[in-house]
C-alpha positions as CSV (number, residue, x, y, z in Angstrom):
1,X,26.1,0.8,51.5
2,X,22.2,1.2,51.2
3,X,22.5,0.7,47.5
4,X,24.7,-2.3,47.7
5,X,22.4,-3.9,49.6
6,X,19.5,-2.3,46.8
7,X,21.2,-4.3,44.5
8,X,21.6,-7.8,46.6
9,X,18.2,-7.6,46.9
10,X,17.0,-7.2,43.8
11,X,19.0,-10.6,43.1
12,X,18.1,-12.2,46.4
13,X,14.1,-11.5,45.0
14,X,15.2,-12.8,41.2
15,X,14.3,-9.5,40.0
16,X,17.1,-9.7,37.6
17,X,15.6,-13.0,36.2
18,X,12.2,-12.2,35.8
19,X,13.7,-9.2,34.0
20,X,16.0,-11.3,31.6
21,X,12.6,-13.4,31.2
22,X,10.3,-11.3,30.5
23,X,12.5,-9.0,28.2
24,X,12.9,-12.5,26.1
25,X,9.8,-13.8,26.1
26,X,8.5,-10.2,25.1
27,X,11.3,-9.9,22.3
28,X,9.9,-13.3,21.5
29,X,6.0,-12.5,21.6
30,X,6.7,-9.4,19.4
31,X,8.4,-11.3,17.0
32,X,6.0,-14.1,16.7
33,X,2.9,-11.1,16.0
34,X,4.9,-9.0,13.4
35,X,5.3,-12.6,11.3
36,X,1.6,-13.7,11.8
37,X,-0.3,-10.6,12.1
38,X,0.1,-9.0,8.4
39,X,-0.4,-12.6,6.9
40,X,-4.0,-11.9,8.1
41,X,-4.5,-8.3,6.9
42,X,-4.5,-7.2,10.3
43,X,-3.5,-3.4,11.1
44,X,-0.2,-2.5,11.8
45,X,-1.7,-0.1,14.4
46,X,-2.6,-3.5,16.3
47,X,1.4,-4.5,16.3
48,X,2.5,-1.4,17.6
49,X,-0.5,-1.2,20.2
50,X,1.0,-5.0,21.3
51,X,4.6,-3.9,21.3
52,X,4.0,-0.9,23.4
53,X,1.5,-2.8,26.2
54,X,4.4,-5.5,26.5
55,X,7.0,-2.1,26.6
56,X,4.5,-0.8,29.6
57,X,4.7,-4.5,31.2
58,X,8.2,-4.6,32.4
59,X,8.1,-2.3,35.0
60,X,4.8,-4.1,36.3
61,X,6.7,-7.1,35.9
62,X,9.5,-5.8,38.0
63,X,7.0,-4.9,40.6
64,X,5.5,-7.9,41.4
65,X,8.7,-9.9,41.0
66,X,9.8,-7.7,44.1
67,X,6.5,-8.0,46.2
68,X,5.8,-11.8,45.5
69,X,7.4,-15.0,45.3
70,X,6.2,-18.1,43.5
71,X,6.2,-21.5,45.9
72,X,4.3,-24.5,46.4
73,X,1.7,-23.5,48.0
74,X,1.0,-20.5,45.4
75,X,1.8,-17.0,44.9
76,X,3.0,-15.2,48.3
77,X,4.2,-11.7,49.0
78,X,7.7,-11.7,49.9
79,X,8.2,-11.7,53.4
80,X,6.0,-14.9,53.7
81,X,8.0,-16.9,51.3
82,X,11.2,-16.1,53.2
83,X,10.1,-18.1,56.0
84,X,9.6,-20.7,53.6
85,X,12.6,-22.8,53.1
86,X,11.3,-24.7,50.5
87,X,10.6,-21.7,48.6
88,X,13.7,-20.4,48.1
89,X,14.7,-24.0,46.1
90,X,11.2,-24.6,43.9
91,X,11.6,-20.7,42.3
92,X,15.2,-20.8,41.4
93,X,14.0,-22.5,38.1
94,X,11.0,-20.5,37.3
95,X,12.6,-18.2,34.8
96,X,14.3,-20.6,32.6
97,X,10.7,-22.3,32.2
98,X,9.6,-18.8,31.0
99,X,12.8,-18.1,28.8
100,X,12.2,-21.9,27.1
101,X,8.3,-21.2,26.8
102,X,9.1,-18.0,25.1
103,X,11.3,-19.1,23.0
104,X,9.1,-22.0,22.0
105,X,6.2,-19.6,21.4
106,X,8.6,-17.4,19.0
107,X,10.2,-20.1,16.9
108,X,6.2,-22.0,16.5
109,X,4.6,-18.6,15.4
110,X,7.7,-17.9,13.1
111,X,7.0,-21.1,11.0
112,X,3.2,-20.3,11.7
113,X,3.3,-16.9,9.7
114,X,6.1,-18.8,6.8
115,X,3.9,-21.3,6.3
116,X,0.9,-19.0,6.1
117,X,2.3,-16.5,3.7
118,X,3.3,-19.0,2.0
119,X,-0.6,-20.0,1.0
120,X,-1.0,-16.6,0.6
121,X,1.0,-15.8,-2.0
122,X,-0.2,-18.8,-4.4
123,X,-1.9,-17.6,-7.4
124,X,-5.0,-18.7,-6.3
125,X,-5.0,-16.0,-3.1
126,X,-5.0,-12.5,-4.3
127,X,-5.7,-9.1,-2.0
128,X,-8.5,-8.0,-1.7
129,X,-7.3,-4.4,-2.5
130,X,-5.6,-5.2,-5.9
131,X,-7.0,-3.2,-8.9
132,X,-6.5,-2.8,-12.4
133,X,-8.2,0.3,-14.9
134,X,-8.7,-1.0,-18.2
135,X,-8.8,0.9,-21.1
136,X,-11.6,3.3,-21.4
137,X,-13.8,2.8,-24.5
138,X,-14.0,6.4,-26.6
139,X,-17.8,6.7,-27.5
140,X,-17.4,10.1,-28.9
141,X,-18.2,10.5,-32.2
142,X,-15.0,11.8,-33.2
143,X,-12.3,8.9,-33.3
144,X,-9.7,11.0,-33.1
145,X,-10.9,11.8,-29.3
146,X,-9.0,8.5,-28.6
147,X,-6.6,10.5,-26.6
148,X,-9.0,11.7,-23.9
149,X,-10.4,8.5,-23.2
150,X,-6.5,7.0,-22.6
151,X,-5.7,10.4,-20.8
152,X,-9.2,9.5,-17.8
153,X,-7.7,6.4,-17.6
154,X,-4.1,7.3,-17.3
155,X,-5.0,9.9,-14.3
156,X,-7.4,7.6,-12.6
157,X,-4.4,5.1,-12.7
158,X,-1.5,7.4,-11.2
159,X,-4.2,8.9,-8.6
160,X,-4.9,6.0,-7.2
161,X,-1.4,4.9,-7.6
162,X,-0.4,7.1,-4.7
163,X,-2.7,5.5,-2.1
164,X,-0.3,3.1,-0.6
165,X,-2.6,0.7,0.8
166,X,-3.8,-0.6,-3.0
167,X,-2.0,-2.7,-5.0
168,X,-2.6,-1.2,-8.7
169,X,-1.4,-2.4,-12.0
170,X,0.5,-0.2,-14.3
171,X,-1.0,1.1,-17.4
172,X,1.3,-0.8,-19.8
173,X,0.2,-4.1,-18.4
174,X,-3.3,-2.9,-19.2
175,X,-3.1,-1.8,-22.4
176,X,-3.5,-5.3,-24.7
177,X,-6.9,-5.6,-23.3
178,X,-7.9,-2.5,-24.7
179,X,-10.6,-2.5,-27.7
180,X,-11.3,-6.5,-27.8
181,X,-13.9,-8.7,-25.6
182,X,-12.9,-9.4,-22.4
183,X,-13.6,-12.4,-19.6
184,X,-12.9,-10.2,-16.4
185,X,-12.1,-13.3,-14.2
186,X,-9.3,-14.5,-16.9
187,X,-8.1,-10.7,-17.0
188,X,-8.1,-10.4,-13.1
189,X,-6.4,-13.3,-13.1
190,X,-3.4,-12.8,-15.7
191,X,-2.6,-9.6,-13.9
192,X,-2.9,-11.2,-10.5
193,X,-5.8,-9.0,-9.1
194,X,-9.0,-9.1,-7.5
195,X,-10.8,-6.0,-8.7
196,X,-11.0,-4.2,-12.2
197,X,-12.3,-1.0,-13.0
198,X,-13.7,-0.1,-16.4
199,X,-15.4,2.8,-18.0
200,X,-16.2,4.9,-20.9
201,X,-15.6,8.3,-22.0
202,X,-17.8,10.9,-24.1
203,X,-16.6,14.0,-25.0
204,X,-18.4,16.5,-27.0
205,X,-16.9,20.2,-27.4
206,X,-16.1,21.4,-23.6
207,X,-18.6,18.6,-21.9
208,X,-17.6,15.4,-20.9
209,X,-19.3,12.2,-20.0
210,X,-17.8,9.3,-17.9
211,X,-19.3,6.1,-17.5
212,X,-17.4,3.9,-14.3
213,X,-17.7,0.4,-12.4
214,X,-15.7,-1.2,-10.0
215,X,-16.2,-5.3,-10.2
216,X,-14.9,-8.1,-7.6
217,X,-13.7,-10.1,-10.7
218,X,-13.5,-13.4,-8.8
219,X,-17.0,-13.1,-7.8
220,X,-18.4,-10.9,-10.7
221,X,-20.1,-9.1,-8.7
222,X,-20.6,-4.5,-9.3
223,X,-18.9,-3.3,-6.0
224,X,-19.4,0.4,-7.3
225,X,-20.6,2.4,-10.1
226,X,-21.1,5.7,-11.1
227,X,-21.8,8.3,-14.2
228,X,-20.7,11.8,-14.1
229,X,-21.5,14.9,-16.6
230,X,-19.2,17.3,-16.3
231,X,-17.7,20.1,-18.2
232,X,-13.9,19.6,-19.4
233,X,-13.0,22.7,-16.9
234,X,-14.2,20.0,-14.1
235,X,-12.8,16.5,-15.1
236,X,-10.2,16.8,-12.2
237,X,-12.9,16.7,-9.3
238,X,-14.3,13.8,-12.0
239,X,-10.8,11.8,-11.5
240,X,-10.2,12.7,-7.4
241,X,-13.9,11.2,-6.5
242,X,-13.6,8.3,-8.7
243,X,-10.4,7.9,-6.8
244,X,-11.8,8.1,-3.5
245,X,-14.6,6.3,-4.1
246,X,-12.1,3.1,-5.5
247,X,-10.7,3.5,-2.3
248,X,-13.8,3.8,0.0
249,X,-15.0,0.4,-2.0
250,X,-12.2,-1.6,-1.3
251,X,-12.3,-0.4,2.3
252,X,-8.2,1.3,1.5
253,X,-7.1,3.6,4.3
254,X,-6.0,6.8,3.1
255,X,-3.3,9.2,5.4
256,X,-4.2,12.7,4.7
257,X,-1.1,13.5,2.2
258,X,-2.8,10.7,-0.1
259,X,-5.9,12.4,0.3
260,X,-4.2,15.8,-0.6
261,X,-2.5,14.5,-3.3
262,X,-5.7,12.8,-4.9
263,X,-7.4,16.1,-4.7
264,X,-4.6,18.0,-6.9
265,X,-5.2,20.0,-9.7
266,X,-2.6,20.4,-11.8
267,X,-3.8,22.9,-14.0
268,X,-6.6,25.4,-14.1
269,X,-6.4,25.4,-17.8
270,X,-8.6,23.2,-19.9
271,X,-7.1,23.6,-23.2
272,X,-3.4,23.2,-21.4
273,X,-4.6,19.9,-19.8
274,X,-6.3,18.2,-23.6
275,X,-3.2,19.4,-25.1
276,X,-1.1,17.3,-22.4
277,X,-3.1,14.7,-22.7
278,X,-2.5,14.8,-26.4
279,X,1.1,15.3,-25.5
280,X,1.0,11.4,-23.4
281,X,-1.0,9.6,-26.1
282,X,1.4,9.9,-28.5
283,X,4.5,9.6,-25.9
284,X,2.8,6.2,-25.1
285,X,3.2,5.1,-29.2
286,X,7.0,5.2,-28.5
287,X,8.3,5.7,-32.2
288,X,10.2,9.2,-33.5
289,X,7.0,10.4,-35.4
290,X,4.8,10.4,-32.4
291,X,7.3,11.9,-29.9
292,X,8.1,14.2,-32.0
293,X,4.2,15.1,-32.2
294,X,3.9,14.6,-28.3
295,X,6.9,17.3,-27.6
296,X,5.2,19.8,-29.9
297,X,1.7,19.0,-27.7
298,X,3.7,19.3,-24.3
299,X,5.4,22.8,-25.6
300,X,1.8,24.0,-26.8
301,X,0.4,22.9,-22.7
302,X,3.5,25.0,-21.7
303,X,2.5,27.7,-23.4
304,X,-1.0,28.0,-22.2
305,X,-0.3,27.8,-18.9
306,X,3.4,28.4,-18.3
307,X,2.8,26.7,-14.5
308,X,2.5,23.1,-16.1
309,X,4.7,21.1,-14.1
310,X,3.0,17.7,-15.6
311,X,3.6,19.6,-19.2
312,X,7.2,19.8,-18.7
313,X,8.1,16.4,-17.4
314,X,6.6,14.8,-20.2
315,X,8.6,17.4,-22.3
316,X,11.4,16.0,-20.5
317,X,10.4,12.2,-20.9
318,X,9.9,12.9,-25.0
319,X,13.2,14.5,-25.6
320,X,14.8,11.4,-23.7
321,X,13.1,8.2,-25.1
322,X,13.6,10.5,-28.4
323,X,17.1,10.2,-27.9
324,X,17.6,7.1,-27.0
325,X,15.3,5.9,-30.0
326,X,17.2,7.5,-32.5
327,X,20.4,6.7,-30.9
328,X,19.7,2.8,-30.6
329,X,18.5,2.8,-34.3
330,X,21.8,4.6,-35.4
331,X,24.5,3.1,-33.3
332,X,26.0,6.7,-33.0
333,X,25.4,10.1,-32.9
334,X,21.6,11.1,-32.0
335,X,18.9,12.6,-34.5
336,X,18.6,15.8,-35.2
């Protein structure tokens, strides 16, 4: 009997319909933020903080519905209002006015954020955290150190690659800029980005020399720079701090797995990782010759350090696109 009359009361007080309001115009707040909030860049950690103070609301909410009452003459606690006649008949409506105004509020900041990312995503608006690595110039005086040059830029590229907040351009798409002059705000532009990264690379026996600078394209203006002189055994530390400093200039947020996998080394053997790289340059030229040339580079990396997972995926990758080359050009059987 006691919680029968529980129950009446809670619907005597309108608990139920402050509940049923503010669990819409909540749903409806919420909504609203999670359409206009990222349009501004604006953390997700903010949304959830939002979501969960408007979670910890509804029992406050519920609280105050059952102590006070809403009448003419202002907010009173409960037991005053029910001598009130007139009470009783000005609240009845109160909740539908906060259903409607939620509502309202949801659908208008629903078109707000459309209408928003809308003018966002023109051409003319691009993130702030967009990149793209050029192609390295070779300045060693052995042309045929070509490959090492590509190789820096290919591991700056899939390093930075796995930080999630950065939008970065593939290699491929970078690759007809590479050895001609170059306006950096008609390049940023063409591949829809704000920043571009370019460099040079120097290698002379087991010494290397890499030459970096990150520009705002759009603005021209040097955001970072940097030169290191390293020794070939050390290029990896060389490629995880350019990374990290790419993503401390464009103010990127990094988890700790990012910043674990930035640091890898895949290899603790020089001469395994220049024959790899080898092994890519000419997988990247795409015809039979060369991939038959980058499988005997891979299976030389494989050989000097038989831990090479990098070695034997691009092992894998050459014996495929070999495949599929020779098949396509043959209409049946593969090469030999």
């Amino acid at each position: 009997m006691k919680i029968e009359n529980f129950f009446s009361e809670l619907k005597r007080r309108n608990v139920y319909k402050v509940a049923v309001a503010y669990i819409v115009a909540g749903w409806a707040l919420s909504q609203g933020i999670a359409q206009v909030f990222p349009v501004f860049d604006i953390p997700n950690w903010a949304i959830r903080l939002i979501v969960i103070l408007i979670i910890i609301g509804l029992p406050i909410a519920l609280v105050l519905a059952w102590s006070f009452e809403i009448t003419p003459q202002g907010i009173k606690r409960t037991e005053t209002a029910d001598a009130m006649p007139e009470a009783t008949r000005k609240k009845k409506h109160v909740w539908i006015y906060v259903v409607v105004i939620g509502a309202v509020l949801s659908i208008g900041l629903f078109f707000l954020g459309r209408f928003t990312a809308l003018n966002t995503a023109s051409p003319a608006r691009t993130s702030n955290k967009s990149i793209a690595v050029l192609p390295f110039a070779n300045l060693s005086r052995d042309p045929d150190n070509e490959y090492f040059a590509a190789g820096i830029q290919d591991e700056i590229i899939s390093r930075i690659a796995q930080i999630s907040d950065l939008k970065v351009v593939s290699c491929s798409s970078t690759q007809r800029y590479k050895g001609i002059a170059r306006n950096l705000r008609q390049v940023a532009s063409e591949l829809g980005v704000t920043n571009v990264l370019e460099g040079s690379v120097q290698k002379s026996n087991d010494q290397v020399h890499v030459n970096v600078q990150l520009v705002n394209a759009l603005t021209d203006t040097h955001l970072w720079a940097n030169i290191y002189d390293r020794k070939l055994v050390d290029v990896f530390g060389v490629e995880s701090e350019i990374a990290k400093n790419i993503a401390e200039a464009l103010q990127a947020r990094l988890t700790g797995s990012e910043k674990s996998s930035i640091a890898k080394t895949p290899t603790v053997n020089p001469e395994a990782y220049e024959l790899y790289l080898k092994g890519r340059f000419f997988w990247n030229k795409r015809t039979g010759e060369d991939l038959r040339k980058a499988i005997d580079y891979f299976k030389q990396a494989t050989t000097k350090d038989p831990d090479y997972a990098l070695a034997y995926a691009g092992l894998a990758d050459s014996y495929l696109l070999l495949w599929l080359t020779c098949y396509h050009r043959t209409r049946s059987r593969p090469c030999d």
